[in-house]
N, CA, C and O atoms as a GROMACS GRO file, in nm:
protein
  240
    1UNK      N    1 -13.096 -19.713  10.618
    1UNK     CA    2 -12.979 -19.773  10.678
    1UNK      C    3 -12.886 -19.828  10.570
    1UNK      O    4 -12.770 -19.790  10.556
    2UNK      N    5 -12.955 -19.935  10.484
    2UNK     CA    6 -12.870 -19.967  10.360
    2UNK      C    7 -12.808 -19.856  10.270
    2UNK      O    8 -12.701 -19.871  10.211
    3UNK      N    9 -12.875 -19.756  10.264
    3UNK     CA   10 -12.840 -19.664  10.185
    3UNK      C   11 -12.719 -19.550  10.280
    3UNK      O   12 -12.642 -19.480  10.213
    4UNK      N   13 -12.715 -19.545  10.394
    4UNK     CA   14 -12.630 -19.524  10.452
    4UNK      C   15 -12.497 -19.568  10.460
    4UNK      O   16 -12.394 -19.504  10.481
    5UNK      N   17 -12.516 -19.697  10.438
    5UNK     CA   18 -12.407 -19.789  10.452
    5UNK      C   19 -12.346 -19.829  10.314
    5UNK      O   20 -12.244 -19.898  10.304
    6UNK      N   21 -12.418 -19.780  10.206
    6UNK     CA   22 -12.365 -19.779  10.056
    6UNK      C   23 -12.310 -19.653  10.028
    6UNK      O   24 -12.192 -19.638   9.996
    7UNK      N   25 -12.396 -19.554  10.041
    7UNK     CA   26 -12.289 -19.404  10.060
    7UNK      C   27 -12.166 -19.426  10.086
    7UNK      O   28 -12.073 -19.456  10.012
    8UNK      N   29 -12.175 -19.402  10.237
    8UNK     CA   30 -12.032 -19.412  10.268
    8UNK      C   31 -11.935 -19.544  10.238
    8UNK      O   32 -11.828 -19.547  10.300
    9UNK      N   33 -11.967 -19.660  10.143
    9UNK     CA   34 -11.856 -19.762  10.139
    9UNK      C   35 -11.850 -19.688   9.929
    9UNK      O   36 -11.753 -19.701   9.854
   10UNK      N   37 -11.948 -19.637   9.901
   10UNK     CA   38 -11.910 -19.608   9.762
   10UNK      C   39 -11.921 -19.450   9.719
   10UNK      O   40 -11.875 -19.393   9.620
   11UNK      N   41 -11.977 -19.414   9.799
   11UNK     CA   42 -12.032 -19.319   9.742
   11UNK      C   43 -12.176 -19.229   9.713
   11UNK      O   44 -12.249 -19.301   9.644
   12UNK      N   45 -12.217 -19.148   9.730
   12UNK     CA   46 -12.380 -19.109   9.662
   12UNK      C   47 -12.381 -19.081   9.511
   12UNK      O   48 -12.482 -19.082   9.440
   13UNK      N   49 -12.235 -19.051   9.464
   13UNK     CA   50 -12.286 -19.056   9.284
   13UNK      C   51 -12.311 -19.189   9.252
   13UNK      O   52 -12.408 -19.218   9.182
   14UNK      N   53 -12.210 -19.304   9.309
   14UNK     CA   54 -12.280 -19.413   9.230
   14UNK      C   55 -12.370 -19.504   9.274
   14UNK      O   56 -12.380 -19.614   9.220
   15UNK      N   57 -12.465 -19.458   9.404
   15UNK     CA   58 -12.548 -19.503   9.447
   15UNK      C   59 -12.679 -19.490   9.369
   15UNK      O   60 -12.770 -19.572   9.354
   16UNK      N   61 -12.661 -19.340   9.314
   16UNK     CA   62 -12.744 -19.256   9.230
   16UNK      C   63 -12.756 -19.342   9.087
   16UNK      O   64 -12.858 -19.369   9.024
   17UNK      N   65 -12.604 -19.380   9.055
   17UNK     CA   66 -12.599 -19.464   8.889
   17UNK      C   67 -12.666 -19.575   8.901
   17UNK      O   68 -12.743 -19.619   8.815
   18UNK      N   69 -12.639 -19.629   9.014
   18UNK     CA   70 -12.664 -19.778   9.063
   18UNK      C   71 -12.828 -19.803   9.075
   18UNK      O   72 -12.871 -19.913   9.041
   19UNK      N   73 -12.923 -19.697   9.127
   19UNK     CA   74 -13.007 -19.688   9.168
   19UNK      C   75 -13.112 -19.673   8.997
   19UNK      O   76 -13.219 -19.726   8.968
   20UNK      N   77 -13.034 -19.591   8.928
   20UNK     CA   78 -13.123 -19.547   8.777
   20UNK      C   79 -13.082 -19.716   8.699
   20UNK      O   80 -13.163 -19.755   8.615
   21UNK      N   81 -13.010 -19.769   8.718
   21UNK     CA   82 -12.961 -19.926   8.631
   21UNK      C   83 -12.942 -20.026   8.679
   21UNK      O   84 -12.841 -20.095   8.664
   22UNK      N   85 -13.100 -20.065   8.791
   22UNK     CA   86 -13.119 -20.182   8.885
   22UNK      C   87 -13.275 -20.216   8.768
   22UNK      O   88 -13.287 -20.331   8.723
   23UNK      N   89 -13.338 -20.151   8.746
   23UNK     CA   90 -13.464 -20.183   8.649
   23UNK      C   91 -13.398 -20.263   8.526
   23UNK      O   92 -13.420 -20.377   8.486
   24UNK      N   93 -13.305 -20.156   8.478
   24UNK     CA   94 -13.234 -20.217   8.334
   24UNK      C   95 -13.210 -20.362   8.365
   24UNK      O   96 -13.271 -20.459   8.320
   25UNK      N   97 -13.102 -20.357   8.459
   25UNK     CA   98 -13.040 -20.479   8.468
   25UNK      C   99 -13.138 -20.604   8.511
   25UNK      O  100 -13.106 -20.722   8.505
   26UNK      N  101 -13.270 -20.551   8.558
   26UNK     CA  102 -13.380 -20.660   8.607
   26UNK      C  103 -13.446 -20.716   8.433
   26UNK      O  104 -13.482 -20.831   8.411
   27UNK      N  105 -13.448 -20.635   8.360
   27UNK     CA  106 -13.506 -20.670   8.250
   27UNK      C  107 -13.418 -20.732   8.188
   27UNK      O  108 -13.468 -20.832   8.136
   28UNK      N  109 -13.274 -20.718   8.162
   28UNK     CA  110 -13.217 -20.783   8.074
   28UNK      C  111 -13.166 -20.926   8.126
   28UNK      O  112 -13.129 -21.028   8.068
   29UNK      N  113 -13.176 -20.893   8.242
   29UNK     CA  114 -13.171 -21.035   8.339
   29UNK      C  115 -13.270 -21.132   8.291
   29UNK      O  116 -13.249 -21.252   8.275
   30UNK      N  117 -13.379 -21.068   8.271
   30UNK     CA  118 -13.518 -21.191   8.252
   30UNK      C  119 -13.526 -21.169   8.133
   30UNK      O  120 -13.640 -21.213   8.116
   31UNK      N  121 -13.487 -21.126   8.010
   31UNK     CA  122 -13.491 -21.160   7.914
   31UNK      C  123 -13.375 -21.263   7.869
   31UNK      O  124 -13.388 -21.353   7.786
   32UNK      N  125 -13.236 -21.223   7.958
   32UNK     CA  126 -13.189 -21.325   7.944
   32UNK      C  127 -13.179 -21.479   7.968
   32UNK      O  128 -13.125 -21.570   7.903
   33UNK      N  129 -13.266 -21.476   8.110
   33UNK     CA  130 -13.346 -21.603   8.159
   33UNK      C  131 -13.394 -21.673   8.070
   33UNK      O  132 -13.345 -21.777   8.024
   34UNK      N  133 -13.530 -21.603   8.027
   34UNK     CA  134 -13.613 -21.632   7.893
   34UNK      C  135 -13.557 -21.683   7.822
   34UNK      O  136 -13.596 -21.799   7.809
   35UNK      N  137 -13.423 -21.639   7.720
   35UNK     CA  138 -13.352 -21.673   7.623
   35UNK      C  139 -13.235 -21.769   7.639
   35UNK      O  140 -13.151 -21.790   7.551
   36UNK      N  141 -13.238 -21.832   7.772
   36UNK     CA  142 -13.166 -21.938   7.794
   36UNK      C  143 -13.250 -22.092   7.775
   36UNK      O  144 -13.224 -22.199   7.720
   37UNK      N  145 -13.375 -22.029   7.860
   37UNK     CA  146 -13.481 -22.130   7.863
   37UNK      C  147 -13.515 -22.195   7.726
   37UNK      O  148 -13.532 -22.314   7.700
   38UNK      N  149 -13.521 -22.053   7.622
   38UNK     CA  150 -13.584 -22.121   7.471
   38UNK      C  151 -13.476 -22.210   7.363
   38UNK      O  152 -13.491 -22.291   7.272
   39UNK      N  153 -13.352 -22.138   7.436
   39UNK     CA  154 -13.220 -22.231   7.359
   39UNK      C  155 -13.187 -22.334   7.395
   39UNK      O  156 -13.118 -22.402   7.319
   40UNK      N  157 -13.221 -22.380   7.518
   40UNK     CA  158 -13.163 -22.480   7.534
   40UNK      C  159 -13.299 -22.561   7.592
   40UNK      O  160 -13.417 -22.527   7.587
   41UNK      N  161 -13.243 -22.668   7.644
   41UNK     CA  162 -13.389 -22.792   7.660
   41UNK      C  163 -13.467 -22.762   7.750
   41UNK      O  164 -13.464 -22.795   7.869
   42UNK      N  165 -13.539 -22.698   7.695
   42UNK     CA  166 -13.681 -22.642   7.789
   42UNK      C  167 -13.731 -22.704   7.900
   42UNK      O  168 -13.758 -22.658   8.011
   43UNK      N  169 -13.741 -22.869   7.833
   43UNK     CA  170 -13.832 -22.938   7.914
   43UNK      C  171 -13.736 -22.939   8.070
   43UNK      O  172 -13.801 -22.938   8.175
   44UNK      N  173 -13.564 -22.942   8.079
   44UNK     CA  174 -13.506 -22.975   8.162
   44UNK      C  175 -13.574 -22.858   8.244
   44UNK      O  176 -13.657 -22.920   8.311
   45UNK      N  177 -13.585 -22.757   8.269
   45UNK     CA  178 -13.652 -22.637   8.281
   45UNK      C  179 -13.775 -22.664   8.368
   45UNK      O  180 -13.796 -22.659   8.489
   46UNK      N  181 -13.853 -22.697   8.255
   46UNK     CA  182 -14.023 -22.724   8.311
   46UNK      C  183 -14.022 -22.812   8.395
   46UNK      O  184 -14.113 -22.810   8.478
   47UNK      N  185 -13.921 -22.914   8.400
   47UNK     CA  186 -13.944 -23.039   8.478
   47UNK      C  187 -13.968 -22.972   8.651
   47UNK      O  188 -14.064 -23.000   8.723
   48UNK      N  189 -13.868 -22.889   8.681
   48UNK     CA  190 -13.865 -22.805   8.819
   48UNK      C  191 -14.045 -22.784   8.841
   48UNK      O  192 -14.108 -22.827   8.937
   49UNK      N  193 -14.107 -22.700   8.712
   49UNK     CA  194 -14.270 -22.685   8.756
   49UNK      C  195 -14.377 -22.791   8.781
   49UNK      O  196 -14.398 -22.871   8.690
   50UNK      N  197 -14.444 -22.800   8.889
   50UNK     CA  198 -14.498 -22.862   8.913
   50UNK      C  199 -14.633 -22.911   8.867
   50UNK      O  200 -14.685 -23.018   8.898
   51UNK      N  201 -14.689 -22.804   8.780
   51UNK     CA  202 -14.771 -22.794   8.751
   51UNK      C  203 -14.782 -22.872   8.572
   51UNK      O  204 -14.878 -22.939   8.533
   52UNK      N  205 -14.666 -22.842   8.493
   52UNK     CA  206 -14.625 -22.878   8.411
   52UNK      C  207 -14.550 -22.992   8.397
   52UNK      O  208 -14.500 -23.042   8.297
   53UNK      N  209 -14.548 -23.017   8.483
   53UNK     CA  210 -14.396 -23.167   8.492
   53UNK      C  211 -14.510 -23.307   8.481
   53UNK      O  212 -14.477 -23.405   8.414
   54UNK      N  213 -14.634 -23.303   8.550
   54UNK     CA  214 -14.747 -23.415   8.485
   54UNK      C  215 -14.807 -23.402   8.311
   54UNK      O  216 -14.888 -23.479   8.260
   55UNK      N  217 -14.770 -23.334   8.272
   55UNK     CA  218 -14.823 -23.295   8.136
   55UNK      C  219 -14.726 -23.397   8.039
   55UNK      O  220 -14.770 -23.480   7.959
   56UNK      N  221 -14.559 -23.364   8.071
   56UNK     CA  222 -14.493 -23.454   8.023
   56UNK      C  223 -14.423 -23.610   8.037
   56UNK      O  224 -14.318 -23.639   7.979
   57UNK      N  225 -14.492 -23.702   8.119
   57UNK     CA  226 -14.477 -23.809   8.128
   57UNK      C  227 -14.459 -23.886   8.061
   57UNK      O  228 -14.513 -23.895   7.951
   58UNK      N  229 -14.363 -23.979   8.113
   58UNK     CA  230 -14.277 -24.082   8.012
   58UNK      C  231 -14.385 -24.212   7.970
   58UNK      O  232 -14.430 -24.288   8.056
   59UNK      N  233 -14.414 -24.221   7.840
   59UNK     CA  234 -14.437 -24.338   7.772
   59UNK      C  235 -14.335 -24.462   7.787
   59UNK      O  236 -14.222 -24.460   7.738
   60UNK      N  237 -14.405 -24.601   7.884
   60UNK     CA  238 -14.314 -24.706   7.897
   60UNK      C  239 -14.421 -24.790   7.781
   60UNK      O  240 -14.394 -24.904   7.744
   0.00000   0.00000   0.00000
């Protein structure tokens, strides 16, 4: 049905392009994730995990 409904609003060639550079774009996506995470303050990051967010507790 989706693919029906992408045909005809674009096309089947670039459903076809679209379809071969959805992997690519998943990887460079999460590498770019990754490489946001390591540049900038991680911990703001980790704090979201739950599992990790007791590990770093504040010294009063």
């Amino acid at each position: 049905m989706v693919q029906k409904i992408l045909n005809n609003l674009i096309g089947s060639k670039y459903v076809g392009i679209l379809r071969a550079w959805v992997p690519n774009m998943v990887a460079w996506g999460t590498v770019g994730g990754v490489a946001l995470i390591h540049f900038t303050d991680w911990r703001l990051f980790l704090d979201y995990v739950p599992y990790v967010k007791g590990k770093f507790e504040e010294d009063e």
